[in-house]
SEPATOR-70202 format. One record per atom (N, C-alpha, C): chain; atom name; x, y, z. Coordinates in steps of 0.02 Angstrom, whole numbers, padded with zeros to 5 digits. Layout:
<atoms>
mol atom X Y Z
A CA X Y Z
...
</atoms>
This chain:
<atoms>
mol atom X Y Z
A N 00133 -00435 -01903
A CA 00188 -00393 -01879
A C 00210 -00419 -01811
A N 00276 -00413 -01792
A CA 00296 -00439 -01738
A C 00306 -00408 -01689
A N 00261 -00421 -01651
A CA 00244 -00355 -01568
A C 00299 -00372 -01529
A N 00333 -00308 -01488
A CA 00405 -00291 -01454
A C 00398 -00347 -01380
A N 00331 -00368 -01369
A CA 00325 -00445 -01344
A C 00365 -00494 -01348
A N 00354 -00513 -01410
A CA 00390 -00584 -01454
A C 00456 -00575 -01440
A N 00482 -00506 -01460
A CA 00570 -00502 -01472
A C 00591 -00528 -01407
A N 00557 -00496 -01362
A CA 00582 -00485 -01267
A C 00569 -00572 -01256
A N 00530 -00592 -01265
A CA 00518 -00680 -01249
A C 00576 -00700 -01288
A N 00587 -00693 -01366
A CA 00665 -00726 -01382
A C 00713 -00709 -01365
A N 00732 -00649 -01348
A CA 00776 -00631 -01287
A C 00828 -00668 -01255
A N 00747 -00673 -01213
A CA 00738 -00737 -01130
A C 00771 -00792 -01138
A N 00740 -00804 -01197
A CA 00736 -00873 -01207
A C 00784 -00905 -01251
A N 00854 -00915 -01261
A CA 00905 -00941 -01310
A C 00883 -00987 -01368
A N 00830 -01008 -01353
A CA 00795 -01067 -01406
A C 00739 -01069 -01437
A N 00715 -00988 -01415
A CA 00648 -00967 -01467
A C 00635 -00955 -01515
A N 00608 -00962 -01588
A CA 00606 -00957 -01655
A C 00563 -00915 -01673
A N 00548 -00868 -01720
A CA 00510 -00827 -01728
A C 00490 -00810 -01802
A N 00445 -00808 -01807
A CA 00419 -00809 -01886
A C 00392 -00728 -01903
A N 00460 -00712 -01929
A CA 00459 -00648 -01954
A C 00441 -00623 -02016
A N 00391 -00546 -02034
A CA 00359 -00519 -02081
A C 00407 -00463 -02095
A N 00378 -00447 -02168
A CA 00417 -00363 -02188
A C 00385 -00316 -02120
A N 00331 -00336 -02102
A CA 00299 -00277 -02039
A C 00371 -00260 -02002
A N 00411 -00302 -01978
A CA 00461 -00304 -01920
A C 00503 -00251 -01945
A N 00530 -00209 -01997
A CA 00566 -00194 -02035
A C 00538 -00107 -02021
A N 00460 -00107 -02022
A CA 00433 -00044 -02034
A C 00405 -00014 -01940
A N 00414 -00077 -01885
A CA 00409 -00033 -01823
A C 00448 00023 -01807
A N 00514 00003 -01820
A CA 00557 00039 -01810
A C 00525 00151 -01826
A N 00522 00141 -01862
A CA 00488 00199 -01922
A C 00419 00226 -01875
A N 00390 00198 -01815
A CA 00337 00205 -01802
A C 00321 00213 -01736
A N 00374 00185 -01696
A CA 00358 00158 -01640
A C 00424 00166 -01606
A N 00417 00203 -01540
A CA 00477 00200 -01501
A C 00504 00144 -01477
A N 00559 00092 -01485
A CA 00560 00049 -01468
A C 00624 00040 -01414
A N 00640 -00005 -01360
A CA 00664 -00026 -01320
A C 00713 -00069 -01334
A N 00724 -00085 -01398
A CA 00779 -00134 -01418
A C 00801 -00102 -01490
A N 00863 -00141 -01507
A CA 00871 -00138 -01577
A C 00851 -00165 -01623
A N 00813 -00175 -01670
A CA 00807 -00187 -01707
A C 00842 -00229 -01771
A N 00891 -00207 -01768
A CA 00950 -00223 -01825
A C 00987 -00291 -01782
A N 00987 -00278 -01725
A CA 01019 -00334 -01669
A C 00980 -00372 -01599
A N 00918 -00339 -01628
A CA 00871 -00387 -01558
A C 00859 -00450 -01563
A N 00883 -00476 -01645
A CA 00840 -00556 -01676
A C 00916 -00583 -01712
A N 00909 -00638 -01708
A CA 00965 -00659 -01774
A C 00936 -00677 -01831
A N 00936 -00672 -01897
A CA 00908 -00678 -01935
A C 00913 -00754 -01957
A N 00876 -00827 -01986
A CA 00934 -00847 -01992
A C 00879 -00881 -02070
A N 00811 -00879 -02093
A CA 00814 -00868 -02178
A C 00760 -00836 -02201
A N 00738 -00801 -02254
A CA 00687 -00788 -02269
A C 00670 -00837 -02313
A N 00608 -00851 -02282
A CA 00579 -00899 -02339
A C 00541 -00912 -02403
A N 00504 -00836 -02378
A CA 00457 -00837 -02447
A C 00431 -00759 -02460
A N 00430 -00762 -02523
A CA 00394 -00672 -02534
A C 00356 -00685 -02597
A N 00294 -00635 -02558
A CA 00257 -00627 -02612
A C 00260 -00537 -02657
A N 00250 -00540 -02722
A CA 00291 -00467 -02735
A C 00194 -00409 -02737
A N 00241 -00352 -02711
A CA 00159 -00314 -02707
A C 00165 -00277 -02768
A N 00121 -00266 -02793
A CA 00077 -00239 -02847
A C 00058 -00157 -02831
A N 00032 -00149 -02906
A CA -00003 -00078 -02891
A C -00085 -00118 -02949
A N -00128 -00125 -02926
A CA -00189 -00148 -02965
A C -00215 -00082 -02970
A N -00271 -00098 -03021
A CA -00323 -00049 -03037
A C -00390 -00116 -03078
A N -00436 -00061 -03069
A CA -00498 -00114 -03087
A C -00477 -00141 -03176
A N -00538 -00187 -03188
A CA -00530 -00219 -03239
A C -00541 -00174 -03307
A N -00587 -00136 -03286
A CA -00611 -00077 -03340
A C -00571 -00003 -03316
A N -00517 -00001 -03275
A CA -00494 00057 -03287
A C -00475 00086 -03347
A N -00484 00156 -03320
A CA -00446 00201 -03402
A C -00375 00186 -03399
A N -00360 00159 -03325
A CA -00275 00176 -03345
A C -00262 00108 -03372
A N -00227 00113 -03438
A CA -00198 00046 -03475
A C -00141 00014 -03450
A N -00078 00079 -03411
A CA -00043 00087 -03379
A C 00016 00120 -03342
A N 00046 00106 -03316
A CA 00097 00164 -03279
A C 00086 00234 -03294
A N 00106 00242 -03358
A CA 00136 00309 -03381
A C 00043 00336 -03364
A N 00000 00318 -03376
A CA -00060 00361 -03400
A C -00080 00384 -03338
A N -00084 00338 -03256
A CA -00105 00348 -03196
A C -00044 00409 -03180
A N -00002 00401 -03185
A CA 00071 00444 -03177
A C 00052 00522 -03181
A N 00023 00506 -03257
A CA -00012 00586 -03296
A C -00053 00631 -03264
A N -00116 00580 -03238
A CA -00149 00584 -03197
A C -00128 00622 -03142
A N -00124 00587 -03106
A CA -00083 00625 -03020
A C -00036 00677 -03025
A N 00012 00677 -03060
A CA 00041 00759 -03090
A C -00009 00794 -03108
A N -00066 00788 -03153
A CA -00102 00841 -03164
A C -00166 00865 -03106
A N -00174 00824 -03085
A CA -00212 00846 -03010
A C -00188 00808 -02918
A N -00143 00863 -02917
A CA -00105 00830 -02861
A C -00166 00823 -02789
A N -00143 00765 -02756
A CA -00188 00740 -02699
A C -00234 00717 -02736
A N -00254 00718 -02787
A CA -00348 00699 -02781
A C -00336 00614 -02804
A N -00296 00599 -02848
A CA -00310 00541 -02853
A C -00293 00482 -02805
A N -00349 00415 -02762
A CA -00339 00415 -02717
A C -00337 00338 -02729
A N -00305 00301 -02682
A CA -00260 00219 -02672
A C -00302 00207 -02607
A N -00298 00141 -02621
A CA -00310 00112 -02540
A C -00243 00063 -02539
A N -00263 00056 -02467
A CA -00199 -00002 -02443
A C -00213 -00019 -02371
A N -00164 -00072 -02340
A CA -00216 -00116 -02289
A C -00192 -00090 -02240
A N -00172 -00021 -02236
A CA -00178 00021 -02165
A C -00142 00079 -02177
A N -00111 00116 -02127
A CA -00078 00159 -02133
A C 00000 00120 -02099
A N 00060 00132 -02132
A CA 00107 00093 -02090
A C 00121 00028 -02129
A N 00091 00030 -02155
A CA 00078 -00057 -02171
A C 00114 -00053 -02250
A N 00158 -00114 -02270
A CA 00203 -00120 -02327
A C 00195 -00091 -02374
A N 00139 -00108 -02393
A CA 00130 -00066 -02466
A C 00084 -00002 -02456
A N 00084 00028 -02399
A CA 00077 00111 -02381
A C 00137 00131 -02423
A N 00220 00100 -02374
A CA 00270 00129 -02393
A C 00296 00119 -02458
A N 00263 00059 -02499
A CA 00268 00064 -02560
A C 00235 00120 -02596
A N 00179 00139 -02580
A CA 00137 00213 -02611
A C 00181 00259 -02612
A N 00231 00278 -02536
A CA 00267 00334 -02555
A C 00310 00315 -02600
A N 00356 00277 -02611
A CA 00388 00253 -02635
A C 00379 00279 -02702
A N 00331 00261 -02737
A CA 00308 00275 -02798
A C 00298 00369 -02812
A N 00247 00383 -02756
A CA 00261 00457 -02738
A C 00329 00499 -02746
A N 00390 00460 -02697
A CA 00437 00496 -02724
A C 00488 00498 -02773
A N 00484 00446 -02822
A CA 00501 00410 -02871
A C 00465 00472 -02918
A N 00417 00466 -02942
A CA 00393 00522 -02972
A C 00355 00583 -02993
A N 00361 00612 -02931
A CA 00360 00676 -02905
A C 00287 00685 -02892
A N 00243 00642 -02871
A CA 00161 00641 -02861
A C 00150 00653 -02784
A N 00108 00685 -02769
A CA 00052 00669 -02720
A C 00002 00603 -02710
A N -00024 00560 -02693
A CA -00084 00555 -02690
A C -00125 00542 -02623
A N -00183 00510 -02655
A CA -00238 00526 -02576
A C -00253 00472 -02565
A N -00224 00462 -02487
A CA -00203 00379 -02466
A C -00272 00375 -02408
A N -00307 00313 -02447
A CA -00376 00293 -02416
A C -00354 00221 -02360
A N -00325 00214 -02320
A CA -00331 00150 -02284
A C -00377 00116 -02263
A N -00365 00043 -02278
A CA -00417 -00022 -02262
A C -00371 -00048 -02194
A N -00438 -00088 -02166
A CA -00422 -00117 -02136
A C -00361 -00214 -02156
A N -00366 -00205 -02222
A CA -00338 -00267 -02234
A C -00321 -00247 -02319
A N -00271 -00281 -02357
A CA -00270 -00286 -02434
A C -00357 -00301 -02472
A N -00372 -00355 -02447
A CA -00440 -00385 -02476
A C -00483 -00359 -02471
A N -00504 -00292 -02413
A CA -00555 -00238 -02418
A C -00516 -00185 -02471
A N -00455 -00168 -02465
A CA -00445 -00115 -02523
A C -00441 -00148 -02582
A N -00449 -00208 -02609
A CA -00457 -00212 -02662
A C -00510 -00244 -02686
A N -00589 -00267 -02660
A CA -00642 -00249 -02643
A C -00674 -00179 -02654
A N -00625 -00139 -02646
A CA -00636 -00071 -02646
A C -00629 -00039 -02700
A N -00571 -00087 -02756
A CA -00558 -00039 -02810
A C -00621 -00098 -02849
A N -00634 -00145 -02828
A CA -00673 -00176 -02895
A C -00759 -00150 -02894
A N -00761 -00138 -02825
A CA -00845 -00098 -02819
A C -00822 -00026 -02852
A N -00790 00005 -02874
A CA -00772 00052 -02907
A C -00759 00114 -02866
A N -00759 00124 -02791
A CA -00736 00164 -02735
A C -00670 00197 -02726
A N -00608 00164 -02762
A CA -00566 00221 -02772
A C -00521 00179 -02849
A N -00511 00206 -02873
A CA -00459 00191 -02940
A C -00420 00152 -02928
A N -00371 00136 -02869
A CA -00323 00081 -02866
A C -00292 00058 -02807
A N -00251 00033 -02783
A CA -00247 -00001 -02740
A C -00168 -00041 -02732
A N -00121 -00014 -02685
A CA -00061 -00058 -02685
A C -00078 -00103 -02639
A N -00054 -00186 -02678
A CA -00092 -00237 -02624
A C -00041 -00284 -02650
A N -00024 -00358 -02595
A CA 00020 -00397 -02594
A C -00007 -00439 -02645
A N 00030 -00480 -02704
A CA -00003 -00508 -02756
A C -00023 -00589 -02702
A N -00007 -00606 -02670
A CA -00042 -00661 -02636
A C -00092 -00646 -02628
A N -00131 -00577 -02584
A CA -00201 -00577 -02563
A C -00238 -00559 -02642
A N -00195 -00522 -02709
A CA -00250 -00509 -02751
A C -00242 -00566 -02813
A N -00206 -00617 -02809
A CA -00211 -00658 -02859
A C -00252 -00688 -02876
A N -00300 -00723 -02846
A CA -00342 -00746 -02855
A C -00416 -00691 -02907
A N -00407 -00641 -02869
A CA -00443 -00578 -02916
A C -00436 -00593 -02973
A N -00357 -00581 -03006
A CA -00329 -00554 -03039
A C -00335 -00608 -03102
A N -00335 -00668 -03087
A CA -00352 -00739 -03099
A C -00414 -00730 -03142
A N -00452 -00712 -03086
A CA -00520 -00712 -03117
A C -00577 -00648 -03174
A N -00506 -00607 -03193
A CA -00516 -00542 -03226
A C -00546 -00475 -03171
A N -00559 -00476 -03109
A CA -00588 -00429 -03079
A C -00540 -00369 -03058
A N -00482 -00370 -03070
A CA -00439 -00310 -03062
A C -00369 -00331 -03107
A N -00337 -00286 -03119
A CA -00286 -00289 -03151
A C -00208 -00263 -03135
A N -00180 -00299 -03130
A CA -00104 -00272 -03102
A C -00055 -00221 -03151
A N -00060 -00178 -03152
A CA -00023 -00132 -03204
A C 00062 -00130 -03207
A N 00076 -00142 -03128
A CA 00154 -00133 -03112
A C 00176 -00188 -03060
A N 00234 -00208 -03042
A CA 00249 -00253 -03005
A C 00310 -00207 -02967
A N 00306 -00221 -02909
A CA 00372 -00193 -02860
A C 00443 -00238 -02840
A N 00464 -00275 -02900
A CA 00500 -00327 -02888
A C 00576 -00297 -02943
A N 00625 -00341 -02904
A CA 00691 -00338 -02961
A C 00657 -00363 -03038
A N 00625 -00411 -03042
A CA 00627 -00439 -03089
A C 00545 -00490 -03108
A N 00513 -00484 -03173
A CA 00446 -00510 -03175
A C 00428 -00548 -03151
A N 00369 -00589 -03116
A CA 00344 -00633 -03055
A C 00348 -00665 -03107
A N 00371 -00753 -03084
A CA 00323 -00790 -03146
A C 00261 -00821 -03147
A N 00222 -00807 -03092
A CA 00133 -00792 -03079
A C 00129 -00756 -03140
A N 00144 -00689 -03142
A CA 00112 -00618 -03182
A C 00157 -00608 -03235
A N 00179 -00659 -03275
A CA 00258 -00635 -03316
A C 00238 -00576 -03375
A N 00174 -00539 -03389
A CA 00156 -00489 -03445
A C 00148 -00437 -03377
A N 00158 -00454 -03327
A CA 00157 -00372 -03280
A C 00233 -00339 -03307
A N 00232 -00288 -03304
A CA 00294 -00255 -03289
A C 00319 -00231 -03237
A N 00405 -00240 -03210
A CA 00408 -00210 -03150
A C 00416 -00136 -03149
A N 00415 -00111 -03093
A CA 00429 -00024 -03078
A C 00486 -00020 -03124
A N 00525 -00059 -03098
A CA 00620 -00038 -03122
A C 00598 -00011 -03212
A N 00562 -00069 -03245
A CA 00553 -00039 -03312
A C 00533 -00001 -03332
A N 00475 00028 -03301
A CA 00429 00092 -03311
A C 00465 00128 -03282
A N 00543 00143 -03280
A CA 00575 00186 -03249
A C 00577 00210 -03185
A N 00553 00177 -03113
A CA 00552 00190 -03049
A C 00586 00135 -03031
A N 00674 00130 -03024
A CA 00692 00080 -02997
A C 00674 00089 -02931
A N 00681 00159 -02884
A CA 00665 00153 -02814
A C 00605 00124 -02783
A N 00549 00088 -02818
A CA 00498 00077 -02814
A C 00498 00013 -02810
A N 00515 -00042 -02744
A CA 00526 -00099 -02736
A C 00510 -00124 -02668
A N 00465 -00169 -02685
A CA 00418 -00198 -02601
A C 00397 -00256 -02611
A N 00396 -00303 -02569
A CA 00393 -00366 -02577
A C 00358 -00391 -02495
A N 00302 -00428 -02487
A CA 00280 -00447 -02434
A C 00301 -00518 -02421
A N 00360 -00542 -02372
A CA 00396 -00574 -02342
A C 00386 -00590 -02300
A N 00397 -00666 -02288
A CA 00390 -00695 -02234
A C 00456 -00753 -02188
A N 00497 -00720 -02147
A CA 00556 -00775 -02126
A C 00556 -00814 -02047
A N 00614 -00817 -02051
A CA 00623 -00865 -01992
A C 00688 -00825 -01947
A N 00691 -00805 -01875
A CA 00737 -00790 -01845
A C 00726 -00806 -01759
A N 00803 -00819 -01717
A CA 00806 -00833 -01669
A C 00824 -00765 -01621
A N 00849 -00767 -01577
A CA 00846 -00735 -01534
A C 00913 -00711 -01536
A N 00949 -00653 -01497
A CA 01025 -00625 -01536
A C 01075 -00660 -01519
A N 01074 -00675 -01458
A CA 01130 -00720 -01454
A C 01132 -00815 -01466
A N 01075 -00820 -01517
A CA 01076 -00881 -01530
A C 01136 -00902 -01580
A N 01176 -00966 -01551
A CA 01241 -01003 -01571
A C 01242 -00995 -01641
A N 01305 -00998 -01688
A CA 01314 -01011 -01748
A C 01291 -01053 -01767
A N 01309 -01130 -01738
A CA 01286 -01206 -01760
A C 01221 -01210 -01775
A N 01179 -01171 -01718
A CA 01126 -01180 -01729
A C 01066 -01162 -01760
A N 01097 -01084 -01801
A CA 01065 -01049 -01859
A C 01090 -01094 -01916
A N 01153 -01111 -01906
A CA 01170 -01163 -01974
A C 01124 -01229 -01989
A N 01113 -01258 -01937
A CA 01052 -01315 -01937
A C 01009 -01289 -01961
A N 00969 -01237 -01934
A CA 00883 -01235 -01944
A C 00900 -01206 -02020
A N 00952 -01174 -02042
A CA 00939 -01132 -02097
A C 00965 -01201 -02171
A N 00991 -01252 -02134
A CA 00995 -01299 -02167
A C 00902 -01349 -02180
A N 00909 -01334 -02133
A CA 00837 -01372 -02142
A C 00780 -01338 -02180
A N 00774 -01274 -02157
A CA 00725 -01242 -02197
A C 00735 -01234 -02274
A N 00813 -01255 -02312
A CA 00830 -01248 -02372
A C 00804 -01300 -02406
A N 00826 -01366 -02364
A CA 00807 -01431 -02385
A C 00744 -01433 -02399
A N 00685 -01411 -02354
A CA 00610 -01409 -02359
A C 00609 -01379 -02425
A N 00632 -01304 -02416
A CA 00609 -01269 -02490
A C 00609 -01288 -02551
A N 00669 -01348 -02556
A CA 00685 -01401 -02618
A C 00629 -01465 -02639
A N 00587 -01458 -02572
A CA 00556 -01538 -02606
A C 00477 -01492 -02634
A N 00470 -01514 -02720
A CA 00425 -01474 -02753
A C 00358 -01459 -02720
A N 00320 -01504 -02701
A CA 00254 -01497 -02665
A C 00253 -01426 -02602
A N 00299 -01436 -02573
A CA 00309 -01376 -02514
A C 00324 -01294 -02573
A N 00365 -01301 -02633
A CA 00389 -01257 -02664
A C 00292 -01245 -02718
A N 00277 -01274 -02724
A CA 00200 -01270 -02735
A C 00145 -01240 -02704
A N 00144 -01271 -02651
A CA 00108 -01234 -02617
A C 00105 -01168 -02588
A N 00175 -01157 -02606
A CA 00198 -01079 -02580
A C 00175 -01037 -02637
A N 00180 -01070 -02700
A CA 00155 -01033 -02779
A C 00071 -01014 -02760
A N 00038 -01071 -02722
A CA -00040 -01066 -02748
A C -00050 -01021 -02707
A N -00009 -00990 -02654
A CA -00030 -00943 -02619
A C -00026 -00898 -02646
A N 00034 -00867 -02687
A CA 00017 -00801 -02750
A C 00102 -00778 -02704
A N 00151 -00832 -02675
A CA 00187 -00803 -02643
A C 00258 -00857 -02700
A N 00309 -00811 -02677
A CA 00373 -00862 -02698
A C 00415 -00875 -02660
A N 00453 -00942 -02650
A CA 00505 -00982 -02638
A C 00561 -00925 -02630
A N 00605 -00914 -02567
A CA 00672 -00889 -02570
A C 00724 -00918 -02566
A N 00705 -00932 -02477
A CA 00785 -00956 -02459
A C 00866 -00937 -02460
A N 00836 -00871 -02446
A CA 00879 -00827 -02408
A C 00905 -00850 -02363
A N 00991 -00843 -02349
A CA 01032 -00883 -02302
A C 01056 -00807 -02241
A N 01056 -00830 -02204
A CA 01077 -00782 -02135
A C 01108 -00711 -02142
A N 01156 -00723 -02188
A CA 01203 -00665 -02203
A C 01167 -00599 -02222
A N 01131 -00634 -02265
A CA 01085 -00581 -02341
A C 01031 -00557 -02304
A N 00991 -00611 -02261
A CA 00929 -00610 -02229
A C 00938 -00555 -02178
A N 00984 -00540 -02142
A CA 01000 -00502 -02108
A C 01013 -00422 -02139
A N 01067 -00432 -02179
A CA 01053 -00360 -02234
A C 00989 -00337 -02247
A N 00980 -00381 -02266
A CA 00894 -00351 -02290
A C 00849 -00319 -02250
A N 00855 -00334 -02188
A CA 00826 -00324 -02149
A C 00859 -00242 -02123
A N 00912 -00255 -02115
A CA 00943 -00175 -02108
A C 00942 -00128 -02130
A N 00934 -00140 -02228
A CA 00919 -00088 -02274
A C 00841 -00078 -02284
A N 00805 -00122 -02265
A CA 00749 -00110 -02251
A C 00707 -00023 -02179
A N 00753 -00074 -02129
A CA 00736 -00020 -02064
A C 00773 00051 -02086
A N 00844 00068 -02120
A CA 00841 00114 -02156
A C 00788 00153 -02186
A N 00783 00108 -02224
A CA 00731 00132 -02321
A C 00671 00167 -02271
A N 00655 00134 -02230
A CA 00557 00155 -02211
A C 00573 00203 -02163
A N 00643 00220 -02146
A CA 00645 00276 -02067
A C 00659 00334 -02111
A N 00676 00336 -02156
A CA 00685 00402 -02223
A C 00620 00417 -02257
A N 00567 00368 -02274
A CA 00508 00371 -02295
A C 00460 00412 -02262
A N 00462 00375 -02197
A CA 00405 00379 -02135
A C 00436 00459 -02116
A N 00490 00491 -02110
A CA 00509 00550 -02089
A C 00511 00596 -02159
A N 00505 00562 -02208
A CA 00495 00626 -02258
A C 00403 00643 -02249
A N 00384 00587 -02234
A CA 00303 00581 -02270
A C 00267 00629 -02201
A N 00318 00650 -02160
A CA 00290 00665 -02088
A C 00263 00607 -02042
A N 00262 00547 -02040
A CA 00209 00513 -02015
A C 00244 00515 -01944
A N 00207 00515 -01893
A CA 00225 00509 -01804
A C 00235 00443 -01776
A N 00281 00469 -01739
A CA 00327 00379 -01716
A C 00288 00386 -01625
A N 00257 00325 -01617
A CA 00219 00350 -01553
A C 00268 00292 -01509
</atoms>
C-alpha cells in the first residue's frame, strides 16, 4: 500500500515514479488524508492484476456458490472468512459479496493472504477471500479450492472457476493490481514515453510469463482508463467502508 509519504515525495519531485497497488484506492475509505487522491498521482499504466478468489478447503461441503450462500442466510454472522487484514482488498471484496447477497458473515483477519489460507487448509475457518497469485500455487497442488472468481471474465490460470458475475453477483468484482504512476503535474510527453515503454515490455513473451507464474495477469492499461479506475475504485470502497461502519482514523 502506498503511505501518504511516497505521494508528498512525488509531489516534490516532478520526476518521481511510483509503483502503485489496489491498497492506494482503499486509503481514502480509512484514513484522513491531506491530499487528493483522485489528483495527487498521475496515473500513467496498470500493469498487471492478479484476480481474487473466494477458496474453501479441498474437502469442503461447499461444492459451490449457491450452497455456502445457503449457508450464511441460514445462520447469519456465524459463518466465518479470513482475509489478509481488515481494510485490505479482498476484506472489501467480502462485503462486496455480503451485499450482493444479503449475508452477514464473521470476518477473521490474518495478518497476510498465505496465513488465511493456511488457515482454511488446517481446517480453522471454512474459507477465505485471497488474491489468486498468493493461493495458486495451493490450488495447483489440490490443497484448497477456488469456488468463485471476482473478475469480468474466467482467468485463464483457473478457466473451470466461475466468475461472481455468473453465479449471479455481478457487483462482486476485485482484482489485486499492480501499476505505475508519476506525480500530478507530471508532463504529457512524458507519461506518453514511460507508458510507451511499459507496453512494449508487456509484449515481449518471457516478461508476459513471468507475470503468469506469479498467478498474476498482463494488462496494460493506458493512462486514460488507469486513471478511471482508480476513481471508481476510491468511490466503490468509500460506500463500502461507510455502509460496513468501519472508522476512518
Amino acid at each position: 500500500m502506498v503511505a501518504a509519504s511516497q505521494v508528498s515525495r512525488a509531489q516534490d519531485d516532478g520526476s518521481t515514479l511510483i509503483m502503485i497497488s489496489g491498497g492506494y484506492t482503499i486509503i481514502p475509505a480509512l484514513q484522513n488524508l491531506d491530499f487528493d487522491p483522485k489528483t495527487a498521482l498521475t496515473p500513467i499504466n496498470l500493469i498487471a492484476s492478479a484476480p481474487n478468489l473466494l477458496l474453501v478447503a479441498s474437502d469442503a461441503k461447499y461444492r459451490g456458490l449457491k450452497s455456502l450462500v445457503d449457508d450464511a442466510r441460514a445462520n447469519p454472522a456465524a459463518l466465518a472468512y479470513g482475509s489478509s487484514g481488515v481494510g485490505a482488498t479482498v476484506h472489501f471484496m467480502a462485503m462486496q459479496l455480503e451485499r450482493e447477497a444479503g449475508i452477514k458473515l464473521n470476518h477473521i483477519p490474518y495478518k497476510s493472504s498465505a496465513e488465511s489460507v493456511q488457515a482454511v487448509i488446517g481446517g480453522h475457518i471454512p474459507m477465505s477471500f485471497s488474491a489468486l497469485n498468493s493461493a495458486f500455487p495451493l490450488i495447483q497442488a489440490g490443497q484448497v479450492r477456488a469456488i468463485a472468481i471476482a473478475t469480468s471474465k474466467r482467468s485463464p490460470l483457473l478457466p473451470d472457476v466461475p466468475t461472481f458475475a455468473e453465479l449471479g453477483y455481478a457487483g462482486v468484482k476485485s482484482d489485486t493490481w499492480t501499476g505505475i504512476a508519476g506525480p500530478a503535474a507530471m508532463k504529457s510527453d512524458a507519461v506518453a514515453r514511460i507508458n510507451e515503454a511499459v507496453l512494449k515490455s508487456l509484449s515481449i513473451a518471457e516478461i508476459r510469463e513471468r507475470i503468469n507464474a506469479l498467478g498474476a495477469e498482463p494488462v496494460g492499461q493506458g493512462p486514460s482508463e488507469f486513471k478511471a479506475l482508480i476513481a471508481s475504485e476510491i468511490d466503490q470502497f468509500e460506500q463500502l467502508a461507510r455502509g460496513a461502519g468501519l472508522p476512518r482514523n
